[in-house]
VOPAGU-2260 file (C-alpha; in pm, 1 decimal, decimal comma):
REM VOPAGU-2260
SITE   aa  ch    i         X         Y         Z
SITE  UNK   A    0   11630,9    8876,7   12977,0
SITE  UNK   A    1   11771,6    8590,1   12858,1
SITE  UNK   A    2   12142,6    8604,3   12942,4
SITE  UNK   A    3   12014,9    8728,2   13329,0
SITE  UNK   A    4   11794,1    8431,3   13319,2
SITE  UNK   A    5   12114,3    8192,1   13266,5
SITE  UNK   A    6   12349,8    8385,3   13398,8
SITE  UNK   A    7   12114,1    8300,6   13742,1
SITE  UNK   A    8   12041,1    7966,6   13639,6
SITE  UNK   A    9   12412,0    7902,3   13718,7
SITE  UNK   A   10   12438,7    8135,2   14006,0
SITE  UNK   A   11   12653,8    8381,5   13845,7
SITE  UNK   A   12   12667,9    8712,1   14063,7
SITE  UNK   A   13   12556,3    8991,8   13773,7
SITE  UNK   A   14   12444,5    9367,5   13781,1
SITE  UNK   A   15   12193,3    9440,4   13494,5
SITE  UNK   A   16   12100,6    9798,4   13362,1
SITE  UNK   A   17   11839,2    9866,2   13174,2
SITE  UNK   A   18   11784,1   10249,6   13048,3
SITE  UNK   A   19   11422,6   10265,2   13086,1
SITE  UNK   A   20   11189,6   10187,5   13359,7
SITE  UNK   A   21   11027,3    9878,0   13297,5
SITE  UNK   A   22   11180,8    9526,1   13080,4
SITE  UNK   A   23   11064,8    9475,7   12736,5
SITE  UNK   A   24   11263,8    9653,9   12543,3
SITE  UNK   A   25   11094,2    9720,3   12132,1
SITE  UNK   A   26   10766,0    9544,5   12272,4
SITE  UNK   A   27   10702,1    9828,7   12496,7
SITE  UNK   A   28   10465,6   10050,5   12322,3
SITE  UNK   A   29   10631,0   10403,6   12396,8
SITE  UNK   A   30   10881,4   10302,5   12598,8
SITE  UNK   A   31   11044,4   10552,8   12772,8
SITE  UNK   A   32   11399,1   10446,9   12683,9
SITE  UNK   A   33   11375,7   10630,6   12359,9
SITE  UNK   A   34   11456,0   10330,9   12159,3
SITE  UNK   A   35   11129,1   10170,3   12125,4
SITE  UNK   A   36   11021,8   10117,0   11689,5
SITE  UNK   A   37   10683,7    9948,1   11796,8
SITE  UNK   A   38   10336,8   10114,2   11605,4
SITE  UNK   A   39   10037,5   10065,2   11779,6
SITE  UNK   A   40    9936,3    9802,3   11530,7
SITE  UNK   A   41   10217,2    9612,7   11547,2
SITE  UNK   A   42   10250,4    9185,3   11539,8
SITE  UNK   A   43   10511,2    8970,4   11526,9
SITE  UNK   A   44   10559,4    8821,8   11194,4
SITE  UNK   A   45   10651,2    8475,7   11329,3
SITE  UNK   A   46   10426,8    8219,9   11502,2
SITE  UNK   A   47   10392,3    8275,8   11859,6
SITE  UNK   A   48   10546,4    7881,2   11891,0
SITE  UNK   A   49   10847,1    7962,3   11726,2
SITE  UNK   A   50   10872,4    8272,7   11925,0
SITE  UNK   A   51   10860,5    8127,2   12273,7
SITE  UNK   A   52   11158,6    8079,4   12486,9
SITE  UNK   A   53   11186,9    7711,9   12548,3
SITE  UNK   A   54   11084,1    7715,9   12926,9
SITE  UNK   A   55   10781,4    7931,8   12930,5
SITE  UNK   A   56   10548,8    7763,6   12622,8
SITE  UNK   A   57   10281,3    8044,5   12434,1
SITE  UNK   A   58    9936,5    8026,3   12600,8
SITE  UNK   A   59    9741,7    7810,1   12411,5
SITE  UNK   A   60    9438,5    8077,7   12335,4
SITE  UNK   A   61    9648,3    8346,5   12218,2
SITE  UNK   A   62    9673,0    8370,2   11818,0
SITE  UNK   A   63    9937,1    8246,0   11606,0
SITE  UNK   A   64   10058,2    8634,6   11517,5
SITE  UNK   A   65   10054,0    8826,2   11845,3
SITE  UNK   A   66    9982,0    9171,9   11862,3
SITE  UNK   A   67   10287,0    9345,0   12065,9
SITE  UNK   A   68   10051,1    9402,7   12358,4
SITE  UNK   A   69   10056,7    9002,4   12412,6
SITE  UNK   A   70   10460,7    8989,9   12337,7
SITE  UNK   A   71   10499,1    9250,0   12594,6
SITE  UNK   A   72   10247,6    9015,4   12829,7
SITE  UNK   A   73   10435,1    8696,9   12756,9
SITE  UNK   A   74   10794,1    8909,6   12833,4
SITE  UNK   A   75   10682,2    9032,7   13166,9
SITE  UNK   A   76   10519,8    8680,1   13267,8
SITE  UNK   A   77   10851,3    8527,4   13173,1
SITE  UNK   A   78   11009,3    8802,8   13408,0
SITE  UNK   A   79   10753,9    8677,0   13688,3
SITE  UNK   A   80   10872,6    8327,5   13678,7
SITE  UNK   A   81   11154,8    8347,7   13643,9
SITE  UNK   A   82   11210,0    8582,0   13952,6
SITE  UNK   A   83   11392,9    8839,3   13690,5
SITE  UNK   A   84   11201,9    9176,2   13783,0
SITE  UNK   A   85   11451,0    9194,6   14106,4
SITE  UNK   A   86   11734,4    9170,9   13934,2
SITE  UNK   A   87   11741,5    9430,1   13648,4
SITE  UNK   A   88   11867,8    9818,3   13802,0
SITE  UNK   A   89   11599,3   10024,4   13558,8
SITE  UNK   A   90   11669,5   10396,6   13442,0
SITE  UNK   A   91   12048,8   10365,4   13481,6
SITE  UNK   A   92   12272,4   10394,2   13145,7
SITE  UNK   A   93   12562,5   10236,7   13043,4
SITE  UNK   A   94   12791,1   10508,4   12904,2
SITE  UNK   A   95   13148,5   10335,6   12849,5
SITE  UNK   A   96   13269,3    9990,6   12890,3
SITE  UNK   A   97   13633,8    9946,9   12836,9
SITE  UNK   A   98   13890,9    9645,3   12914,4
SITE  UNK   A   99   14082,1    9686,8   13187,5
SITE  UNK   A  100   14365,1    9444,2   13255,3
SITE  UNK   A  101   14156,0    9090,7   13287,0
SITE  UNK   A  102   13873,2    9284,2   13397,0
SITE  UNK   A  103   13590,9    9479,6   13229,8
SITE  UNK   A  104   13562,3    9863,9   13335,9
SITE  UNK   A  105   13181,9    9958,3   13343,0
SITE  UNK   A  106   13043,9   10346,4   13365,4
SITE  UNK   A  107   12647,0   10381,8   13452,7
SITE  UNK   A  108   12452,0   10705,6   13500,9
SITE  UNK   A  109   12175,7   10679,2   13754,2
SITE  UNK   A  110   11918,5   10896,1   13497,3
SITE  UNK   A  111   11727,2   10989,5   13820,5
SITE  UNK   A  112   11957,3   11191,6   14035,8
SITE  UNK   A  113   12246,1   11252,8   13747,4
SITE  UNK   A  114   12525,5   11046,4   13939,0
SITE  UNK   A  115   12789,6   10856,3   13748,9
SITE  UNK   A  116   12995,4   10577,4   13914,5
SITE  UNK   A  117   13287,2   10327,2   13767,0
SITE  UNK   A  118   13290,7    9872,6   13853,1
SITE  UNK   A  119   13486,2    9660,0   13770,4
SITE  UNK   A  120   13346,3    9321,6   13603,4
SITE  UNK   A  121   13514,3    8982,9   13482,6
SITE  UNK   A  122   13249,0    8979,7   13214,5
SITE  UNK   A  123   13037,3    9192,8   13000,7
SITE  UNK   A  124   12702,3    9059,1   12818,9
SITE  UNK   A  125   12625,8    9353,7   12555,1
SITE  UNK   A  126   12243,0    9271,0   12495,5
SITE  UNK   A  127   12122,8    9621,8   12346,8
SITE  UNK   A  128   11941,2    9553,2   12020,5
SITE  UNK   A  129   12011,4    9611,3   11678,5
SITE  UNK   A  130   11664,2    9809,1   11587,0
SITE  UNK   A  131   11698,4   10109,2   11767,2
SITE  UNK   A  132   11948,2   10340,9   11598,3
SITE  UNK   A  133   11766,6   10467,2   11322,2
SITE  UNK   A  134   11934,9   10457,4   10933,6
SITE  UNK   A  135   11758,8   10775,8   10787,8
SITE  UNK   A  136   11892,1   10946,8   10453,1
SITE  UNK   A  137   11927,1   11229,7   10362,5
SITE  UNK   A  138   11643,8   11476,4   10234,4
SITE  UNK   A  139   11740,1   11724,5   10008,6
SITE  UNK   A  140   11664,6   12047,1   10165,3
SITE  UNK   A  141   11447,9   12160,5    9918,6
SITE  UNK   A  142   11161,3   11927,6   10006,2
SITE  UNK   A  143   10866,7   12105,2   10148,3
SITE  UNK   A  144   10709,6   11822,6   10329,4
SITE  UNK   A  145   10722,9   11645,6   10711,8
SITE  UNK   A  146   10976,7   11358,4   10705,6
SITE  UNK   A  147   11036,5   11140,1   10983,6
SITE  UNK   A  148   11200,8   10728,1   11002,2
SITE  UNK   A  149   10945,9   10426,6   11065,3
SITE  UNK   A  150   11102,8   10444,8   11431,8
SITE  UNK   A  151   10883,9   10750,4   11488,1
SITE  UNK   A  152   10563,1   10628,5   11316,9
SITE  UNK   A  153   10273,8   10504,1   11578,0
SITE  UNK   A  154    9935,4   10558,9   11435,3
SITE  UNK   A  155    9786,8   10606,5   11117,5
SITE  UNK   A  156    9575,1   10906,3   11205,7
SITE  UNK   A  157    9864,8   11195,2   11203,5
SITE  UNK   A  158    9845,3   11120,1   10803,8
SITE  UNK   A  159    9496,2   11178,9   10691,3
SITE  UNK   A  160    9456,3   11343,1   10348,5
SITE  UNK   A  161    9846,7   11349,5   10290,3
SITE  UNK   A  162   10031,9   11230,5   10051,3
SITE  UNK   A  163   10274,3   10967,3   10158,6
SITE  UNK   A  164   10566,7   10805,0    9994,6
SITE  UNK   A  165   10700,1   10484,0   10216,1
SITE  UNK   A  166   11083,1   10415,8   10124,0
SITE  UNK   A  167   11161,9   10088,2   10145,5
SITE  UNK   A  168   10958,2    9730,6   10147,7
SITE  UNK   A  169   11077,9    9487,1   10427,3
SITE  UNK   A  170   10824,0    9400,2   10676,6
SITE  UNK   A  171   10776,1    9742,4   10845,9
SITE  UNK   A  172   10776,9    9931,3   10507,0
SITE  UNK   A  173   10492,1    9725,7   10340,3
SITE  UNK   A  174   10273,4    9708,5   10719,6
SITE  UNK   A  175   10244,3   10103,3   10757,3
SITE  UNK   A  176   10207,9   10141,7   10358,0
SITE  UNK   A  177    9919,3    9929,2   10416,7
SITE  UNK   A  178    9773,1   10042,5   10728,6
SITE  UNK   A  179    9773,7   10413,0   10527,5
SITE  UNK   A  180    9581,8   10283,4   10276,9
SITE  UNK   A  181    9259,6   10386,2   10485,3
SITE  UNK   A  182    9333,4   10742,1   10568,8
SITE  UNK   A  183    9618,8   10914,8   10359,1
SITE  UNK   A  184    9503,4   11061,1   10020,8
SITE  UNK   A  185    9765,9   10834,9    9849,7
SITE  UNK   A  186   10040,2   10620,8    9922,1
SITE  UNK   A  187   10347,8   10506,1    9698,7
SITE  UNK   A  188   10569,6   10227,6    9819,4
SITE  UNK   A  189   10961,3   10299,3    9729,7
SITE  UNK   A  190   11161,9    9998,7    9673,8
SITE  UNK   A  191   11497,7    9991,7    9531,4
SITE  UNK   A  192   11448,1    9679,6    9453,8
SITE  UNK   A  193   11176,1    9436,1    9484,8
SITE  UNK   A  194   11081,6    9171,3    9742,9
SITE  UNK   A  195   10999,0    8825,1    9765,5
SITE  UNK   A  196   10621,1    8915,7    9974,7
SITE  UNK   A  197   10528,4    8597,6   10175,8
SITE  UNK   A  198   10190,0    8537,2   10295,2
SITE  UNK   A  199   10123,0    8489,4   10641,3
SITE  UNK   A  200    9946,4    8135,5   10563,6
SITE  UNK   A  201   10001,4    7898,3   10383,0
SITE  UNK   A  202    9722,9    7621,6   10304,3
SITE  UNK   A  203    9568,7    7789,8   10649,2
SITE  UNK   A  204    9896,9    7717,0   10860,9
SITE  UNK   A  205   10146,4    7997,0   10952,8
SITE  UNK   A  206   10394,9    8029,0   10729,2
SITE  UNK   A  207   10696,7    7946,7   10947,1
SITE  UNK   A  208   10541,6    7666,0   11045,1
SITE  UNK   A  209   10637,5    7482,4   10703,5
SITE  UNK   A  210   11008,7    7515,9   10755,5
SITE  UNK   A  211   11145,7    7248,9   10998,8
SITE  UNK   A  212   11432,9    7114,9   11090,6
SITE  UNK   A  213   11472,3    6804,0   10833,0
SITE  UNK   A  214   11347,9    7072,2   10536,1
SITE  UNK   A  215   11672,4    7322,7   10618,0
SITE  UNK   A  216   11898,7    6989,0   10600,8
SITE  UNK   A  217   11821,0    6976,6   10182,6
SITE  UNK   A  218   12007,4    7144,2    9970,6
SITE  UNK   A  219   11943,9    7557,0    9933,2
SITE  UNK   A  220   11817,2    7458,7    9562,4
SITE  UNK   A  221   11552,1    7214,2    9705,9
SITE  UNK   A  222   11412,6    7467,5    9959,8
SITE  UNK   A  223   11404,9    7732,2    9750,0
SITE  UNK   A  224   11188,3    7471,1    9442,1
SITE  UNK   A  225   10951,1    7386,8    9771,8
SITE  UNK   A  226   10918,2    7749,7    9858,9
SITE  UNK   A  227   10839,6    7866,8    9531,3
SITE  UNK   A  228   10547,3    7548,4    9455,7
SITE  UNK   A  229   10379,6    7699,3    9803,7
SITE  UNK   A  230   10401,5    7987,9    9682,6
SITE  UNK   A  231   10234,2    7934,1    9375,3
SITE  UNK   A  232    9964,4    7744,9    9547,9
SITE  UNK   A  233    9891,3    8025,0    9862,1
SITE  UNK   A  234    9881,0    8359,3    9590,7
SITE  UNK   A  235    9977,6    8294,2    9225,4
SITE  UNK   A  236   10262,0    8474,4    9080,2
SITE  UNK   A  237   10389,5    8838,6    9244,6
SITE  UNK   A  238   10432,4    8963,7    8931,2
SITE  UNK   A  239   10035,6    8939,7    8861,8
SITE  UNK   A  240    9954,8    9160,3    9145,6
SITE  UNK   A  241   10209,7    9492,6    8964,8
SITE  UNK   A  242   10449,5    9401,0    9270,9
SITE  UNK   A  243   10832,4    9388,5    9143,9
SITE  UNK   A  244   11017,6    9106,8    9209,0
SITE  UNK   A  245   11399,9    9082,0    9287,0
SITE  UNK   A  246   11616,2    8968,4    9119,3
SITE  UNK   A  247   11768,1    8726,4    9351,7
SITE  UNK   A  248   11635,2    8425,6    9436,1
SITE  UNK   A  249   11406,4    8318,2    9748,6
SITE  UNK   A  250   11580,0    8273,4   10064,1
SITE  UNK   A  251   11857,3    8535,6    9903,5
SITE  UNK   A  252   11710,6    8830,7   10119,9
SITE  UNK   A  253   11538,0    8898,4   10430,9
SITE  UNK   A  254   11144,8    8807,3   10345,4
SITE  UNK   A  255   10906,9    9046,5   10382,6
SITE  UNK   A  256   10583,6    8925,6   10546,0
SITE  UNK   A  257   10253,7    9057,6   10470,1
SITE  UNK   A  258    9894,7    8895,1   10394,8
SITE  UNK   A  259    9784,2    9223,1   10250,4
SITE  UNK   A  260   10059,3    9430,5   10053,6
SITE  UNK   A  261   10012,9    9252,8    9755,8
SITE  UNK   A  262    9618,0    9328,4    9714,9
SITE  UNK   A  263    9637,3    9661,9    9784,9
SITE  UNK   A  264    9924,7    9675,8    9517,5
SITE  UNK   A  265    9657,1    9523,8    9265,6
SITE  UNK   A  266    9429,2    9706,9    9360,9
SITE  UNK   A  267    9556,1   10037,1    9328,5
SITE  UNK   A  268    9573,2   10180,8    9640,2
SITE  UNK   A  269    9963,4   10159,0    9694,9
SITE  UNK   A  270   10148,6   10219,2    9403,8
SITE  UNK   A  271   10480,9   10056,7    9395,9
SITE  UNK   A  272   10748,8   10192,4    9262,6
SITE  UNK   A  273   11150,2   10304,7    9213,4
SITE  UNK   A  274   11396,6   10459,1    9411,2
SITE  UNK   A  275   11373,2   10816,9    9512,2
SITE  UNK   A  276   11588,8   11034,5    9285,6
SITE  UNK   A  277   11475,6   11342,5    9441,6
SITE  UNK   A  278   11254,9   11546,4    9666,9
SITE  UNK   A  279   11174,4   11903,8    9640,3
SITE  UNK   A  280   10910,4   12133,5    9679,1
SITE  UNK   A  281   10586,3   11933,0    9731,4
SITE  UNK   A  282   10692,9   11615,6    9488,6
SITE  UNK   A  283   10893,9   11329,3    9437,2
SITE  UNK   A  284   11088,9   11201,8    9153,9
SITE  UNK   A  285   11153,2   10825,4    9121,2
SITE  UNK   A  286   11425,8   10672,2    8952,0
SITE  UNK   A  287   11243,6   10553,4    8676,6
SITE  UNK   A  288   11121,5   10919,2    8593,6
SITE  UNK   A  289   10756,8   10919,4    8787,3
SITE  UNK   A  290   10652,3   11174,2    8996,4
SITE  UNK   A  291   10393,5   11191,1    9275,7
SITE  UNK   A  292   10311,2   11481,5    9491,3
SITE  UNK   A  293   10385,3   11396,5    9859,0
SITE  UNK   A  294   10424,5   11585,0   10187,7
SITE  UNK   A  295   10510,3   11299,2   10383,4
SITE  UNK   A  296   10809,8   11060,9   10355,5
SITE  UNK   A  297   10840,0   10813,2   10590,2
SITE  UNK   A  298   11173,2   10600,4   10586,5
SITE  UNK   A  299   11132,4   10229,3   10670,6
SITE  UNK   A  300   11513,9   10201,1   10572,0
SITE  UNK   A  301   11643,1   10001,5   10874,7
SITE  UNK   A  302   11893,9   10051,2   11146,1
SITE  UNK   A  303   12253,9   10110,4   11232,5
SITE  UNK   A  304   12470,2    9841,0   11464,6
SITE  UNK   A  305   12534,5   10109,4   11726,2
SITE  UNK   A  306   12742,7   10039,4   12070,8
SITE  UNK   A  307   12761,1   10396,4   12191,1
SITE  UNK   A  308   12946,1   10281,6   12541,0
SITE  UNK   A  309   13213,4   10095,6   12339,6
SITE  UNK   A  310   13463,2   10241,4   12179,7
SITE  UNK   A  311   13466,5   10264,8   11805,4
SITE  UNK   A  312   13824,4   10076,1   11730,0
SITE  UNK   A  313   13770,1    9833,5   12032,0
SITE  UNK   A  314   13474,3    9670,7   11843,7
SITE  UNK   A  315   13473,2    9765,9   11478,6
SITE  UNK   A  316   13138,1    9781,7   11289,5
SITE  UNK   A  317   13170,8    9847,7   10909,7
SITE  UNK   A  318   12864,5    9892,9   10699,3
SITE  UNK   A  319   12725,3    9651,8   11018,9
SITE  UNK   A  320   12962,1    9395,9   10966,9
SITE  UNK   A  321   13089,5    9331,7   11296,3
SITE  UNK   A  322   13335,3    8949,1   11340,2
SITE  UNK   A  323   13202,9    8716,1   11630,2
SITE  UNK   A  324   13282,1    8396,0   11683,9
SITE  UNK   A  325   12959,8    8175,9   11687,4
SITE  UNK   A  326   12768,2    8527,2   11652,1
SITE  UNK   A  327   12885,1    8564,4   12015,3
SITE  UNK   A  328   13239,4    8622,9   12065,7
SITE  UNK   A  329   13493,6    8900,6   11958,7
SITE  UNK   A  330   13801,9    8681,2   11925,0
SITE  UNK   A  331   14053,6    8948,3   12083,4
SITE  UNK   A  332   13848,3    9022,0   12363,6
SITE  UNK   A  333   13829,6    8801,2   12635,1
SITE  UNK   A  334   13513,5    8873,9   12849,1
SITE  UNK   A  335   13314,0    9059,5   12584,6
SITE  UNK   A  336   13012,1    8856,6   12500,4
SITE  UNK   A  337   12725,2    8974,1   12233,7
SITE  UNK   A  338   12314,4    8871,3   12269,1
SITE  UNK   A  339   12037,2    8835,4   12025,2
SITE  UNK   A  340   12320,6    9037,8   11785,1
SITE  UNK   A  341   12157,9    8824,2   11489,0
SITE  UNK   A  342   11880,1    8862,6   11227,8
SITE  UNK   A  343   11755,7    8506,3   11176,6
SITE  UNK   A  344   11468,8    8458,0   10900,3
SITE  UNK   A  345   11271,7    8326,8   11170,5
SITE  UNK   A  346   11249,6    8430,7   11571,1
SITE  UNK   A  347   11525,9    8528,2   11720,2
SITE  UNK   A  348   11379,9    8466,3   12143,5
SITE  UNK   A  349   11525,9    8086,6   12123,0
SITE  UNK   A  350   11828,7    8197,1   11939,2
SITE  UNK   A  351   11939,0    8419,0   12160,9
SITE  UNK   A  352   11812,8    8132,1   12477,0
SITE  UNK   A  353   12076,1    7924,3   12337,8
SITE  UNK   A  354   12298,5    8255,3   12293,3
SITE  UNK   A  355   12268,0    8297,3   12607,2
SITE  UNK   A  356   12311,6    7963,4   12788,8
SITE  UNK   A  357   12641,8    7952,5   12586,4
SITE  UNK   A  358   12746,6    8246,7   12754,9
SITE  UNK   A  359   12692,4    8162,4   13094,5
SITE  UNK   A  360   12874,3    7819,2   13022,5
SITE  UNK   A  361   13190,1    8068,7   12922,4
SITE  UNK   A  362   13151,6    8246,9   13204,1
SITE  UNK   A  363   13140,4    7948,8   13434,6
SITE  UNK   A  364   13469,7    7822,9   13289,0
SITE  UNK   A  365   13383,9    7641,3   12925,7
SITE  UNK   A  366   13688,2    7701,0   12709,3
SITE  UNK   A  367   13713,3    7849,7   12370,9
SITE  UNK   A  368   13922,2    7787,0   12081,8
SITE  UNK   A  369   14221,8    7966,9   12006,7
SITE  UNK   A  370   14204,0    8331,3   11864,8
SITE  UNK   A  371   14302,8    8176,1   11551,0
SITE  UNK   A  372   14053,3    7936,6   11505,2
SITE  UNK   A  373   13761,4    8219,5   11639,1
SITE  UNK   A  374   13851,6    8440,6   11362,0
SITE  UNK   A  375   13848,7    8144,2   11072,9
SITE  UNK   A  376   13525,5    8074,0   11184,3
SITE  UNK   A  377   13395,0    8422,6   11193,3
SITE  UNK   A  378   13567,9    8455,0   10800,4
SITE  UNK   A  379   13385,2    8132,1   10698,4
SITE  UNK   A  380   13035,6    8284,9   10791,1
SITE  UNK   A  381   13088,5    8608,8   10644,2
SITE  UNK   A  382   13172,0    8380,3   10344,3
SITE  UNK   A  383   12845,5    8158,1   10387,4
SITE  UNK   A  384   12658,7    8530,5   10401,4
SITE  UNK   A  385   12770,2    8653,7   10116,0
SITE  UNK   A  386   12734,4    8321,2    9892,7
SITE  UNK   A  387   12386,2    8272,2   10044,0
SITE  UNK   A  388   12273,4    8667,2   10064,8
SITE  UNK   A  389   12242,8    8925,2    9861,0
SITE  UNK   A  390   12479,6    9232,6    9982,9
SITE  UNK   A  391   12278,7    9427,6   10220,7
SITE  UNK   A  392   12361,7    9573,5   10596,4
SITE  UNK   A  393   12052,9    9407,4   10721,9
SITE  UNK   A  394   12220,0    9059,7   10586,4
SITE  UNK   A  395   12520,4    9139,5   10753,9
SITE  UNK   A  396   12443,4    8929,2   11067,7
SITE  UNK   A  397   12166,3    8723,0   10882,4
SITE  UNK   A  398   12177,7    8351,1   11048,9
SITE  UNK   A  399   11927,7    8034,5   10928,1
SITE  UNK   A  400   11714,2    7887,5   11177,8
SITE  UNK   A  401   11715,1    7556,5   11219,8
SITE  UNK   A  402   12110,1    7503,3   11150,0
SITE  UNK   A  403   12171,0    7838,6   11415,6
SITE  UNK   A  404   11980,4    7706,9   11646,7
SITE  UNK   A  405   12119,7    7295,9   11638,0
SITE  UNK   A  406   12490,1    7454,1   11630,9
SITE  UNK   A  407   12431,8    7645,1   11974,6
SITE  UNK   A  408   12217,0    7392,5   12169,7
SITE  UNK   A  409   12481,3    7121,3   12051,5
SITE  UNK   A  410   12777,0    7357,9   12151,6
SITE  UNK   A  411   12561,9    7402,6   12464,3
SITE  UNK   A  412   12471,8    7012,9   12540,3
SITE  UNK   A  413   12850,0    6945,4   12476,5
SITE  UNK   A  414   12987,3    7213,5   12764,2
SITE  UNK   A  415   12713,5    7080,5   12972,3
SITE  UNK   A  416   12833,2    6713,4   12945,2
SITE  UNK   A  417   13194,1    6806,2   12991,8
SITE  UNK   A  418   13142,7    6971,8   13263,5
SITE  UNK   A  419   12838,1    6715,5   13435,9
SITE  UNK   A  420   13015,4    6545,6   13793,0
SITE  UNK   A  421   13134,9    6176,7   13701,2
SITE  UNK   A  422   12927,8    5908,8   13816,6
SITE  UNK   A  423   13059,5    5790,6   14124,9
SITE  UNK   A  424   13041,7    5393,9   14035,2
SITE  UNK   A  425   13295,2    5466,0   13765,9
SITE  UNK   A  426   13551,0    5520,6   13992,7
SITE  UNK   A  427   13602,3    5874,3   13910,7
């Protein structure tokens, strides 16, 4: 939505496809693309402020954590006006995009009537998500009991009177683990390692709300001290409540957000503990030699990079590493422009804005380094990553906030300047 939004801000000619029948992607409850991970309890776990694109502000009665309902609203009303709902060709599918000379080559699939037909584009804008293609391991065949990935789960009811084992504690992990706290018989949590748990408030403000732009200039050693003394202040230690802590420090991993995990931890109705070692029959054994009976796993384990119309060598993914330039930009392949490909500890709707703006700057004529230079820059973040970040897939294409966002909109401001008419007193 964002890239068709610039792309027509500058009057670029585009075709859009979208595999489904309505916008909205994830925030569509059910969506009929197949590709949608929302639950029906579902909110963001940033404030709706910091989730706004920068031309359509929040309404001001809505809560500071929107339910996905109100994310889908706000979507569809940015849609509305910006004149967007005309311009996206719905139930079509992209199955191959290849180069082709200076040109793109495009294949779609009209899902209604079956056809198939072959363009040609100057530019592609690859804006397909990263939380769809499910990362699900393997059960050992032996296990007796229903097991499905988070992607799948929607409501708590399916799971009364089972016994459920959640695998794995980031933000989706720790919500459903909590949400079954009030129907299934028991519920462990499976980490394979712990989690720094944030609160939702802090000192009665959202949490993201304490991270600004002058706080991410200090040094990572300063933020992390300030993090940890709010922290302390908001809920006490982690370790009170029997929830493990990693071993890395804050701001080395993804957060996980939740104002109730911890509580529920204390209070015995999610039990926390290792890595699965094994399933069979109607149990499971943990890495640290506990068993619990279970007839239910549900895998909160994350999601592959998947680009199932591109071919596997033209854009290599490994372990979801994937080099762009600026996030954005394969440097061999002129044309080929990435969207909201980032996982930012904060929201990623004005990331990808200024994501997007850069692109239609590019594909109005701003220049780009030389291949050279794209790919030094693309090693030097995958350096920053892995000094910063623990080594994780989901860190893979992990980006900070503030600095993300003041290296596009500067990158943006500067091909906007170069390329502003000359005033004609100067003589121009």
């Amino acid at each position: 939505m964002a890239a068709a939004k610039h792309l027509a801000d500058r009057g670029i000619d585009f075709e859009w496809f979208e595999i489904g029948t309505s916008i909205g992607g994830n925030w569509r409850y059910d969506n009929d693309n197949g590709r949608s991970a929302a639950y029906a309890s579902l909110h963001i776990d940033t404030s709706k402020d910091r989730f706004a694109f920068a031309d359509l502000p929040m309404p001001k009665g809505w809560p500071a954590y929107l339910h996905h309902t109100q994310v889908l609203e706000y979507l569809e009303r940015f849609a509305d006006v910006f004149d967007l709902n005309d311009r996206v060709t719905t139930r079509h599918q992209v199955l191959h995009v290849e180069p082709d000379g200076e040109a793109w080559s495009v294949t779609v699939r009209d899902l209604e009537d079956g056809s198939e037909r072959t363009s040609s584009f100057r530019a592609v804008v690859v804006a397909n998500g990263h939380h769809w293609s499910a990362n699900t391991p393997d059960t050992d065949p032996a296990f007796n009991g229903d097991v499905l990935h988070a992607q799948q789960y929607r409501t708590p009811e399916p799971f009364i009177g089972r016994d459920v084992v959640v695998v794995g504690v980031g933000n989706t992990g720790v919500d459903i683990a909590s949400e079954l706290t009030w129907h299934a018989s028991s519920v462990t949590l499976s980490a394979r390692s712990g989690a720094h748990v944030l609160p939702r408030y802090v000192l009665g403000r959202p949490l993201d709300t304490w991270s600004t732009r002058q706080s991410s200039k200090l040094p990572l050693s300063v933020q992390r001290a300030a993090y940890r003394a709010l922290l302390l202040a908001a809920r006490g230690r982690q370790q009170t409540y029997g929830f493990p802590e990693p071993d890395g420090p804050l701001l080395s991993q993804h957060p996980t957000v939740s104002q109730d995990i911890l509580q529920l931890v204390k209070d015995g109705q999610v039990k926390v503990t290792t890595a699965i070692s094994r399933a069979s029959g109607d149990e499971v054994v943990f890495t640290d030699g506990t068993t619990v009976p279970c007839d239910t796993i549900i895998y909160a384990t994350g999601y592959r990079i998947s680009f199932p119309f591109l071919d596997d060598d033209l854009v290599p993914v490994d372990d979801n590493h994937i080099a762009l330039y600026r996030r954005v930009v394969p440097p061999d392949l002129p044309g080929l422009y990435f969207v909201g490909l980032i996982q930012p500890v904060g929201a990623l709707p004005p990331l990808a804005e200024q994501q997007a703006r850069w692109v239609a700057q590019l594909i109005d004529g701003a220049s780009l380094p030389t291949v050279a230079a794209m790919k030094a820059e693309c090693e030097r973040y995958r350096q920053h990553v892995a000094a910063q970040y623990e080594e994780r897939p989901r860190h893979t294409i992990q980006v900070d906030y503030w600095p993300y966002l003041d290296e596009m909109r500067a990158l943006c401001d500067q091909n906007d300047q170069l390329s502003a008419p000359a005033d004609a007193s100067s003589g121009a």
